[in-house]
C-alpha atoms as one frame of an Amber mdcrd trajectory, in Angstrom:
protein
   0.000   0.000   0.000   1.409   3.041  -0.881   1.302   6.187   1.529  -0.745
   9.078   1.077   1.519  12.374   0.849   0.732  15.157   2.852  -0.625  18.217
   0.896   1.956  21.055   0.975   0.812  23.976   3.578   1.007  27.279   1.833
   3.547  29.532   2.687   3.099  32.613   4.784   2.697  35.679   2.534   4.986
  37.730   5.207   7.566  35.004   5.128   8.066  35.293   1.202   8.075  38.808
   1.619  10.476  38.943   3.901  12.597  36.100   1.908  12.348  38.609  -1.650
  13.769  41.720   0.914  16.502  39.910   2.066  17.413  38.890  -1.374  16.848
  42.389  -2.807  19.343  43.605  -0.179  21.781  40.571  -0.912  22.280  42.016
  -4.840  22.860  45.725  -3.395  26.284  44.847  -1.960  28.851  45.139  -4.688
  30.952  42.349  -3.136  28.423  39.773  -3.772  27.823  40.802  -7.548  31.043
  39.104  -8.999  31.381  38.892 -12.985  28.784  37.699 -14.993  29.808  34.674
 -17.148  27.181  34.771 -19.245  27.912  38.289 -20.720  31.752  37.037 -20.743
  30.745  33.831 -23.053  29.776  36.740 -25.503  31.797  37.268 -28.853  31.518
  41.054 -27.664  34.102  39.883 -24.766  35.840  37.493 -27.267  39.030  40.057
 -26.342  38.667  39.600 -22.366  41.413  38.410 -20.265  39.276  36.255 -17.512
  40.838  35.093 -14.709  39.218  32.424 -12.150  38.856  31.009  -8.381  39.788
  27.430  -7.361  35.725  26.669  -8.032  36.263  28.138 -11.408  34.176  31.555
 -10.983  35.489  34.457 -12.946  36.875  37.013 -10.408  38.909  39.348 -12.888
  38.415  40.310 -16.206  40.317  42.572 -18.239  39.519  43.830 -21.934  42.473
  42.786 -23.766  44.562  46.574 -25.052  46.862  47.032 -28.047  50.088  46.592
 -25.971  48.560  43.189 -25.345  48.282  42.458 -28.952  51.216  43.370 -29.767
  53.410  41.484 -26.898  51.138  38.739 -27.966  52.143  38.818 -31.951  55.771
  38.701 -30.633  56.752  42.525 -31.774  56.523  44.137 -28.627  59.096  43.189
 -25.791  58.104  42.237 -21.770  60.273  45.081 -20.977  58.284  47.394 -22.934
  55.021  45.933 -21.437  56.272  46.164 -18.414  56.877  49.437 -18.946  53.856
  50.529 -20.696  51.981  48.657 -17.212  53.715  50.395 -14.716  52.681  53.565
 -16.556  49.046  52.779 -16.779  49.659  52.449 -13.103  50.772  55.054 -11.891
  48.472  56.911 -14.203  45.747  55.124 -12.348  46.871  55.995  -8.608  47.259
  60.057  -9.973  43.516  60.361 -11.013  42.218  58.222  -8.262  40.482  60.506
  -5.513  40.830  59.452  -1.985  37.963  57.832  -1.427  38.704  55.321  -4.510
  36.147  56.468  -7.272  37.559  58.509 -10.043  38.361  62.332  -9.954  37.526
  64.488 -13.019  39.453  67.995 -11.489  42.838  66.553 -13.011  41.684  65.938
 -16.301  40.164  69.564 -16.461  42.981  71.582 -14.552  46.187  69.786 -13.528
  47.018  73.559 -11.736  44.369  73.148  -9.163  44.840  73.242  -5.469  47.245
  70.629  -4.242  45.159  70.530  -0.437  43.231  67.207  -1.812  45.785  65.727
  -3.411  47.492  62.821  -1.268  51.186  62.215  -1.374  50.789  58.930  -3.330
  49.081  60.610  -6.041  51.962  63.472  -5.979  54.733  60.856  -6.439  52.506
  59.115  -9.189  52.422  62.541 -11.254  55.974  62.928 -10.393  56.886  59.409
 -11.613  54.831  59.967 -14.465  56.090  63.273 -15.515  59.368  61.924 -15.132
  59.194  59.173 -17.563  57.657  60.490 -20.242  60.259  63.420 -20.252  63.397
  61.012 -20.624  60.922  58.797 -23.174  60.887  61.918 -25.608  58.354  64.218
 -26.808  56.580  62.227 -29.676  56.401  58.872 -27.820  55.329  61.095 -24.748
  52.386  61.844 -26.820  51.376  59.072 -28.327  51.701  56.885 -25.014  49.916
  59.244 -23.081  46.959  59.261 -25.634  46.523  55.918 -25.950  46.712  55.095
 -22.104  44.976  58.051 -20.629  41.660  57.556 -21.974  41.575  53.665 -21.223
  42.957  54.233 -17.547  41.086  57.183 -16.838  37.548  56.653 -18.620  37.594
  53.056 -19.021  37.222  53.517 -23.121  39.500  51.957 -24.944  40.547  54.088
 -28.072  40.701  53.279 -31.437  44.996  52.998 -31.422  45.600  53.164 -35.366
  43.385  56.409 -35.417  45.348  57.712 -32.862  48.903  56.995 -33.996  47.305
  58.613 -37.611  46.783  61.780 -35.351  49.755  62.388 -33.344  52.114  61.419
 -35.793  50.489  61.433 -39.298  51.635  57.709 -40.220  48.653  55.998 -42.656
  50.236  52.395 -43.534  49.391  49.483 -40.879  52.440  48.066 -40.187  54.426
  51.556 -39.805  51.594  52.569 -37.352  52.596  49.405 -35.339  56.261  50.213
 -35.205  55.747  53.256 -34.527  54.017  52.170 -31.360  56.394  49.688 -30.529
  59.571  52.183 -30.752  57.103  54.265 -28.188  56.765  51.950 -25.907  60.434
  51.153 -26.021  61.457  54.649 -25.803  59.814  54.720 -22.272  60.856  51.127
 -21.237  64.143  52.981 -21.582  63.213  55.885 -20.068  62.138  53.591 -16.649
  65.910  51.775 -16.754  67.441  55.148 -16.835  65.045  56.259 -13.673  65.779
  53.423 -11.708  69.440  52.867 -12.585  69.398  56.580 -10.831  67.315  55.549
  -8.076  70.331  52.967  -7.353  72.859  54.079  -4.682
């Protein structure tokens, strides 16, 4: 004979209620959002660099730049990556205000009144005015344009039209060298700074 379930009670209208609040307030907190691997699996993020926990959810992600592509096609040099990286760095810590979301004064008027500005962001303009001095004038420009907008406002620029613009250079593959004797110019520029940084 086979038993009789027992009908299922209804739940308690205040009980669901207060089971949908708690999970409204769980997706407020910004910790608990993560990275959503569906909208990485897009082609859209085809150029994402993911990276993953031990249970295999995505906790970075980073859109793939043109220094990438280039160090990946072999024509651009760890050194000059490395470079290129610790620029984008320090480029990052200048415009960062101190309470971690972005600052739009220094983009408007670098002359402004330094009484905000922490020493860590000081030594990052320092560092970065520094390097792109001994890196020259033209690769100055063309570095800063093409790492600026990407670091600052999270857009990526279009690199080709940019290298067209600041030095007039229409065919492919000169635009790319072009880049790449850039972004040796101020790997070069960083060994000079810390070989006089040595004691």
């Amino acid at each position: 004979m086979t038993k009789k379930r027992k009908a299922a009670r209804p739940a308690d209208p205040m009980e669901i209620a207060r089971r949908r609040a708690l999970e409204r307030i769980r997706d407020q907190d910004p910790a608990r959002w993560g990275l959503c691997a569906d909208a990485l699996a897009l082609p859209a993020y085809s150029d994402v660099d993911r990276r993953s926990d031990l249970v295999g959810r995505a906790t970075r992600a980073r859109r793939q730049d043109v220094f990438d592509l280039l160090h990946g096609r072999g024509k651009l040099k760890q050194e000059a990556l490395t470079a290129v990286r610790r620029l984008q760095d320090d480029i990052a810590a200048l415009h960062r205000s101190p309470g971690g979301i972005g600052d739009l004064a220094p983009r408007v008027d670098r002359s402004r009144d330094p009484q905000g500005v922490s020493d860590a962001r000081l030594r990052a303009g320092g560092r970065i005015e520094a390097a792109l001095t001994l890196a020259g004038t033209s690769s100055a420009r063309l570095i800063a344009a093409l790492c600026e907008p990407d670091v600052v406002l999270g857009r990526s620029v279009d690199w080709r039209a940019v290298v067209l613009r600041e030095t007039g250079e229409h065919l492919p593959d000169a635009q790319g060298a072009i880049l790449r004797v850039a972004c040796e110019n101020l790997a070069g520029a960083y060994a000079r700074l810390d070989k006089a940084r040595r004691p």
